[in-house]
C-alpha angles and dihedrals in degrees: 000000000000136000110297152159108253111229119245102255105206094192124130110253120253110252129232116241103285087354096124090104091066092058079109095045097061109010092057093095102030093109095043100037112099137181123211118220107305121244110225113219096169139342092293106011121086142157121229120189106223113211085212117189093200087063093035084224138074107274130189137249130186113206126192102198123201124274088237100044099108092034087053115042093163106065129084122223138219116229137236107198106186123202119235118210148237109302102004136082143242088274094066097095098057094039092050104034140046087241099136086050089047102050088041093107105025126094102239163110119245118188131187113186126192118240111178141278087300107037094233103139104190142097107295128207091257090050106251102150119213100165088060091047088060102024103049111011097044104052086040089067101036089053093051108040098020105051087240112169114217087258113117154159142186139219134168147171119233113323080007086052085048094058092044095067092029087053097060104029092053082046114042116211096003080119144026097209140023128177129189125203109199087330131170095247100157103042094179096056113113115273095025103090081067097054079057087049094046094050097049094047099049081055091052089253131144122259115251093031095131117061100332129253108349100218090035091049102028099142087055097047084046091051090062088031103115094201087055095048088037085110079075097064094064102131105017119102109258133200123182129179133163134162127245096225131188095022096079094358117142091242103271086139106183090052085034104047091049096042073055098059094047097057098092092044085065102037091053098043084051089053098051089054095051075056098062091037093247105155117227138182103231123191108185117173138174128254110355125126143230099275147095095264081072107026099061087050078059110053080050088067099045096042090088080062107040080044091057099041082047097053097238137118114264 
């Protein structure tokens, strides 16, 4: 395989089962989404600049494409889209995983969006809209120049954790998996405003940014709250982990101390799924902290899941 420019593929996407109403939902932008050239980092990674309309800027995308994509130009392809996430970029997941390894032999699609400086990929106050960036304009032009089904699943690592589960509970049926490593999953619990306060700070952002005061605009801060859309996951596979932290860390205080606070938010948005009868695979365990060394261990657990829900082997 060699550099190349991929070739427009003008065939309808391959639904998801009982998908057809999201048709909306991800075909909206397919005639106004555009890539600029890609630039070729390996013989199946590559980076495509993205002129999104819901940033109001150009935004980035690696892709890992299969080993069989240009041997194979009929097939269509399910898609992997990992979250990248606070203070870190969309390159986080090949820099900081064996990914491309991973996917080698494996017959699909891994995407890795950008969504900003914080992670955070939803709809902020001023209107920047990451969740349609990723939602619409990504899968748009995966579908059309990368030979992408409609089949798809999620997974993310802290605020990147947080917009998996946001993602599909706020879009039912969008995808048949999502996954969270340490992520914020209850953003009303108490404590957790201030992890948002402390994110945007640290990126010279004002406070409130988000999705405003969260006792003032509660209503807002519960419409992107993935425990309170959780109703909306029923049927998707679901895979949820988190760290204790500080109680039987190894005394790495700063990772420790945040996995820590994040351990509530995860317990209580597991709870309410046991509630609704939502079934969920959990994985709790003590000490750990909010970092790599623990999340790829992770995705290695969940993989059996995200396979399955992508319709591949393990």
């Amino acid at each position: 395989m060699h550099p190349r420019t991929p070739a427009v593929s003008r065939r309808a996407v391959t639904r998801a089962a009982a998908a057809a109403s999201l048709a909306v939902l991800f075909g909206a932008t397919a005639a106004t989404t555009r890539a600029r050239a890609a630039t070729w980092l390996g013989p199946r990674t590559l980076d495509v600049s993205v002129a999104s309309a819901a940033l109001g800027r150009s935004a980035p995308v690696r892709l890992i494409l299969p080993s069989s994509f240009d041997d194979r130009p009929g097939p269509t392809y399910p898609v992997l889209y990992l979250l990248h996430g606070a203070h870190d970029d969309y390159t986080s997941w090949t820099r900081e995983t064996d990914i491309e390894a991973f996917t080698a032999d494996r017959d699909l699609i891994v995407a890795m969006p950008d969504a900003g400086p914080t992670g955070i990929p939803t709809v902020w106050r001023d209107g920047t809209d990451y969740e349609a960036f990723q939602l619409q304009e990504v899968p748009a032009l995966l579908a059309r120049d990368y030979r992408a089904s409609g089949v798809r699943a999620v997974a993310g690592v802290s605020t990147g954790g947080y917009g998996a589960m946001a993602h599909a509970a706020r879009h039912p049926g969008a995808f048949t998996a999502a996954a969270s490593y340490s992520g914020i999953l209850d953003t009303t619990a108490p404590g957790v405003p201030p992890v948002f306060d402390a994110i945007l700070a640290r990126e010279n952002l004002a406070f409130l940014s988000v999705w405003g005061n969260p006792v003032l605009d509660l209503p807002t801060w519960r419409d992107f709250d993935p425990q309170a859309r959780a109703a909306g996951l029923r049927g998707t596979g679901l895979y949820v982990s988190n760290g204790s932290g500080v109680i039987g860390g190894s005394g790495d205080l700063y990772p420790e101390a945040l996995e820590s606070a994040l351990w509530p938010s995860a317990h209580s948005f597991t709870a309410t799924l046991a509630l609704l009868g939502i079934p969920v695979t959990t994985h709790y365990y003590s000490g750990g902290a909010h970092s790599w060394d623990y999340w790829r261990r992770e995705f290695t657990s969940s993989w059996p899941l995200l396979a399955g829900a992508l319709g591949l082997p393990e």
